[in-house]
C-alpha positions, 0 to 999 in steps of 0.5 A: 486753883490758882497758878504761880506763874500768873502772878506778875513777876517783880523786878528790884533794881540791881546794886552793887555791894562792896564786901569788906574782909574783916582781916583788913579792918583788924589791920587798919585798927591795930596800925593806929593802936599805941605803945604800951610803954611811950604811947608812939603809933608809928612801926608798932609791933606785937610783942606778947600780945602787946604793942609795942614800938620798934624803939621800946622793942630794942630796949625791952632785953636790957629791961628784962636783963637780971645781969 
């Protein structure tokens, strides 16, 4: 029979990896997703799943108003 330790052991390079959490990739993406109504990508916020601007945002309780 033949013995595992007589066959030469193999050594590979040691490199090192970078691991990016997804979490941070989903923030980058959504930084740079427009407004739904003026299409600005600068203080976008979510609003009902939307994005919406900070400026839109202040104007959407007069849009939604029945008064």
């Amino acid at each position: 029979m033949s013995s595992i330790n007589s066959t030469p052991s193999q050594k590979q390079p040691v490199q090192q990896a970078v691991i990016i959490a997804f979490s941070d990739l989903t923030r980058k993406k959504n930084r740079f997703q427009p407004c739904i109504f003026c299409g600005e990508t600068i203080k976008v916020h979510k609003f009902k799943g939307k994005n919406v601007c900070t400026r839109c945002l202040h104007q959407i309780p007069a849009i939604f108003s029945f008064a």
